[in-house]
N, C-alpha and C positions, 0 to 999 in steps of 0.2 A: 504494500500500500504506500504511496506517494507522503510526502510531507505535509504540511500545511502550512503556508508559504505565508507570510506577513509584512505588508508593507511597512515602512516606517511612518509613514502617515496615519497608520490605524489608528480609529480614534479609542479603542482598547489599548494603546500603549501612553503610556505617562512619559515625561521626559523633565528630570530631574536636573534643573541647569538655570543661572541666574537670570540667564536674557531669557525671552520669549521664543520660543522653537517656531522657527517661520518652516510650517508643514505645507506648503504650496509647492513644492517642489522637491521630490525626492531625485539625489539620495540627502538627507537630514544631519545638519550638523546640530551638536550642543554648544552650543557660546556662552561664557563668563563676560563675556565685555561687548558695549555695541561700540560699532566704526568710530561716531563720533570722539568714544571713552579712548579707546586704541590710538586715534589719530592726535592725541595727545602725546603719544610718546616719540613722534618723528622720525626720526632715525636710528634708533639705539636698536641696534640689528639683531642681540641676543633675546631682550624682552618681548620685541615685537615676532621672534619666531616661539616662543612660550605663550604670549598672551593670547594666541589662538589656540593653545592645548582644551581638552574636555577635563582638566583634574577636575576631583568629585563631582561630576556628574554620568547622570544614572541613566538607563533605558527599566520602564517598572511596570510589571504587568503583574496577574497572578494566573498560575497554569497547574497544572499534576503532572506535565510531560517531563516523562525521564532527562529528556536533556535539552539543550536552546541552542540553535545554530546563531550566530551572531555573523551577519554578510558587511564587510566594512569596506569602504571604497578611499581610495586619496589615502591610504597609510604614509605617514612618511614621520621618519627617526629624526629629530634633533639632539641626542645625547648620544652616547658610545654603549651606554649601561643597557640592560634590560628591561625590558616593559610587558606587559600583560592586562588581560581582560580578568575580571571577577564576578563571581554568580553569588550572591549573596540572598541565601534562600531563609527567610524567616517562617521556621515551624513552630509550633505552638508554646512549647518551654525550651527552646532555643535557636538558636542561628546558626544555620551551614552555608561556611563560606567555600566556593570550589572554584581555585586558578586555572586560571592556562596556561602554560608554557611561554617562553618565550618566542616574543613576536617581532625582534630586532631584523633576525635574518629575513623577516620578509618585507613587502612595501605593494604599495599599491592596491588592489582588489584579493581579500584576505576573506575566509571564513574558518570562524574559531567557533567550536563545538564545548560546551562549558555540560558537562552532566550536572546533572540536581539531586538526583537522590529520590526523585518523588516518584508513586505509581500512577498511573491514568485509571482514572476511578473512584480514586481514593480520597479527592477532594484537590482544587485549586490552594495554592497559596501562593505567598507574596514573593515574588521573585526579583531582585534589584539587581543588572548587569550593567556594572561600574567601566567606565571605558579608559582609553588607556591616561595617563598620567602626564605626560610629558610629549610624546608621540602625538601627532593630529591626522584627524581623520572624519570621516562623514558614516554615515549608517545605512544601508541601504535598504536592508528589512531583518528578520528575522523568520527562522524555521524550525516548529516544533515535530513531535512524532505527531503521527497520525491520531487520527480520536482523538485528541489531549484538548482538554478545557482553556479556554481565553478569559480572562475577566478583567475589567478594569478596575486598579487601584487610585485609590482616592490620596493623594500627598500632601503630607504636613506641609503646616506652613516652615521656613526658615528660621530659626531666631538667633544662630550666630554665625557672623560674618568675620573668617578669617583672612586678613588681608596678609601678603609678606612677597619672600622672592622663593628662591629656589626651595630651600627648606620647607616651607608652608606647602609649597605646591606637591613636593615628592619626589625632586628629585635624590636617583640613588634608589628606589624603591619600587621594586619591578611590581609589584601587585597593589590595585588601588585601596584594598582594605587595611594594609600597611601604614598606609601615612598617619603622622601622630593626629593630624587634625580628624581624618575616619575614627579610628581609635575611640578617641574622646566623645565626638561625637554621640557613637554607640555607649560608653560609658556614663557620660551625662546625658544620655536621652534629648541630647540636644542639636538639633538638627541645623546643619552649619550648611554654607555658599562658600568654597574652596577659591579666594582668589590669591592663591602665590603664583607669581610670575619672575620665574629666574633669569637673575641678572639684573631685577631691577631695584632701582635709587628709590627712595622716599619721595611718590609722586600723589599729591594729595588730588592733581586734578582727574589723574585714574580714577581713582576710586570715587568720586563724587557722584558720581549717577546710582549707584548699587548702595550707599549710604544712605542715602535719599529716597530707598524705593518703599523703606517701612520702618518702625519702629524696632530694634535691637535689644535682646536681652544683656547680649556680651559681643564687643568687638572684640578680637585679641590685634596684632601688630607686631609683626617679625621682618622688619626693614632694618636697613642701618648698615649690612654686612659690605653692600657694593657700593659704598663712598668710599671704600678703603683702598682700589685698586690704584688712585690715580690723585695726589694732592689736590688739584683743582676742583674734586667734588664736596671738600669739606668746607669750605667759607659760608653756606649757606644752608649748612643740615638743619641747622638749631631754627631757622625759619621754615622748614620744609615740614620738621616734627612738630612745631605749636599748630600751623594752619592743619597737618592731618588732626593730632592732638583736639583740637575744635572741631572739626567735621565730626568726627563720630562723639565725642560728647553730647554734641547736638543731637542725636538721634540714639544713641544707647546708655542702656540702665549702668555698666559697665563698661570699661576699657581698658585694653593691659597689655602693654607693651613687652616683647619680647625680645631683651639684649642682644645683640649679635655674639653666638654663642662659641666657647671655642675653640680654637684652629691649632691644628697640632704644626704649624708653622710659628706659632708664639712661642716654642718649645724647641724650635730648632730642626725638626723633625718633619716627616712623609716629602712628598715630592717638590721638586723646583719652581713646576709652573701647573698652572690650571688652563685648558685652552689657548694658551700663548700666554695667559697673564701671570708673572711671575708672582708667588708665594715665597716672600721674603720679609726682611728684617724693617723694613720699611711699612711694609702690609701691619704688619703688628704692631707698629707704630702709631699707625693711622686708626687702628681697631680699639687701641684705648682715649683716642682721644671722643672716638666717635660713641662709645660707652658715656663718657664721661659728659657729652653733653646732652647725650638722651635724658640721663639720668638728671642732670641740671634741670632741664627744660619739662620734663613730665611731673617734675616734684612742684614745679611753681604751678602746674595748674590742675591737679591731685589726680594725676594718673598713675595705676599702679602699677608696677613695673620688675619682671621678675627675670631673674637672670642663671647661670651655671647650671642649665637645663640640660646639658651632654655630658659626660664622663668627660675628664681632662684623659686619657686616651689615644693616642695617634690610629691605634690598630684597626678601630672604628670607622675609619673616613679612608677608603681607598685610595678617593681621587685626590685624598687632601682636604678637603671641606665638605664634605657630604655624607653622614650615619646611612648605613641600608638598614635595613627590615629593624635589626635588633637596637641600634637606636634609635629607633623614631618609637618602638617602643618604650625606650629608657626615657625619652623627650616629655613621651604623653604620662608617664608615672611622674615622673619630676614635675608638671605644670599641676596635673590632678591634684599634688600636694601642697605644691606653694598659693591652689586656689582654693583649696578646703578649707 
């Protein structure tokens, strides 16, 4: 018996993503940021190939089919590392999460088959396929077994809004339920909008549209790390962080800034460079002064601000600044504590 082929247009599929899924045209992308928000950052050639990534966002349906084909089109790798697809299947007294392999050596028109675990028959549930992390891509539809139940899932609303750069977003973390902001999420019951975008500065005119779109339980803010590369970005941090600092005070109950955390280059140690950018004695330089005026600047207008969120460590950061899987879990234990 044949599959049962699903557009991404179905209006049975939810899509779990801060902008508005414009479904008039498949194949369907998930967007974090509209053009306008984007065409804010100009030129900066790192952030603007991240800030079209899908981090934490979802395709969400609920089904009993043994397994979910996932048909993705336009793949293409912007990192060296690893990346994957996640089926995050919630049953009744718990959550099965089931990965994919990796999806680096491929590119372009891709179909990743994620089992679930569920029987046809046996009842639909809620099924969330988390798409890739750092990787960009569009969706072209979805295929379950045959017989297998469709239903649509009704989605929470948002209530935190985590802004940052690479960190936040996941890079280094080949599975999307990995990242400490997923993590948390799941463990606070608190349903977040994933926008890190690596490589990028303290850009408060980014994020102004996605601040503005509702009231906030909790911002967090993981900026500050990439003023370091280059003295010329530092003259004007401490005016970048009060105007973010104000944005989201304006709109959330909470805010909390998150130090640039750290580098086992302050130590002497892991490799020379990052993508051509050298990791040196100068970088470390830059990194405490750039600490030093977050910290100045969030305490005059009571923001709270937590810091030494990674193990001091080298062994942790392959590339030199980036934890995989096991610290982003250490990251999400360390914040859960210094927010409890």
């Amino acid at each position: 018996m044949s599959a049962i082929e699903i557009a991404a247009d179905d209006e049975r599929l939810a899509w779990w993503a801060p902008q508005p899924t414009r479904l008039e045209r498949v194949p369907v992308r998930a967007d974090r940021f509209s053009k306008a928000s984007i065409d804010t950052l100009g030129y900066q050639v790192g952030p603007l190939a991240n800030v079209r990534s899908s981090s934490g966002c979802a395709l969400v349906l609920a089904t009993d089919s043994p397994w979910v084909d996932v048909d993705l089109v336009r793949l293409r790798h912007h990192q060296p590392v690893a990346v994957g697809l996640d089926a995050e299947v919630q049953l009744p007294n718990k959550t099965r999460v089931v990965s994919s392999g990796d999806l680096r050596e491929f590119g372009g028109d891709v179909r990743v088959r994620l089992a679930t675990g569920l029987e046809r028959g046996r009842g639909a549930r809620p099924v969330w396929l988390w798409l890739p992390l750092i990787s960009t891509c569009a969706v072209q539809g979805l295929r379950l077994a045959s017989g297998a139940a469709i239903e649509a899932v009704p989605l929470p609303e948002p209530r935190w809004l985590a802004l940052g750069d690479s960190l936040t977003q996941g890079f280094c973390a080949q599975q999307p339920t990995a990242t400490w902001v997923h993590r948390l999420q799941r463990r606070w019951q608190l349903p977040a909008w994933n926008l890190g975008v690596g490589g990028l500065r303290v850009e408060p005119t980014l994020f102004a549209e996605a601040l503005e779109t509702r009231a906030w339980d909790l911002v967090t803010i993981g900026l500050g790390s990439n003023h370091a590369w280059r003295d010329e970005d530092l003259p004007d941090l401490a005016q970048r962080v009060e105007a973010l600092c104000r944005q989201a005070q304006a709109q959330a109950q909470r805010v909390v800034w998150l130090l640039p955390p750290w580098k086992p280059l302050e130590a002497g140690k892991g490799p020379p460079e990052f993508m051509g950018v050298p990791l040196d004695i100068a970088v470390a330089r830059r990194l405490v002064q750039i600490r030093d005026t977050i910290r100045v600047v969030t305490a005059d207008l009571g923001v709270t601000v937590v810091s030494d969120l990674l193990p001091q460590d080298h062994r942790l950061y392959a590339d030199g600044l980036h934890p995989g899987a096991w610290g982003m879990a250490q990251l999400a234990d360390a914040l859960n504590a210094a927010l409890a």
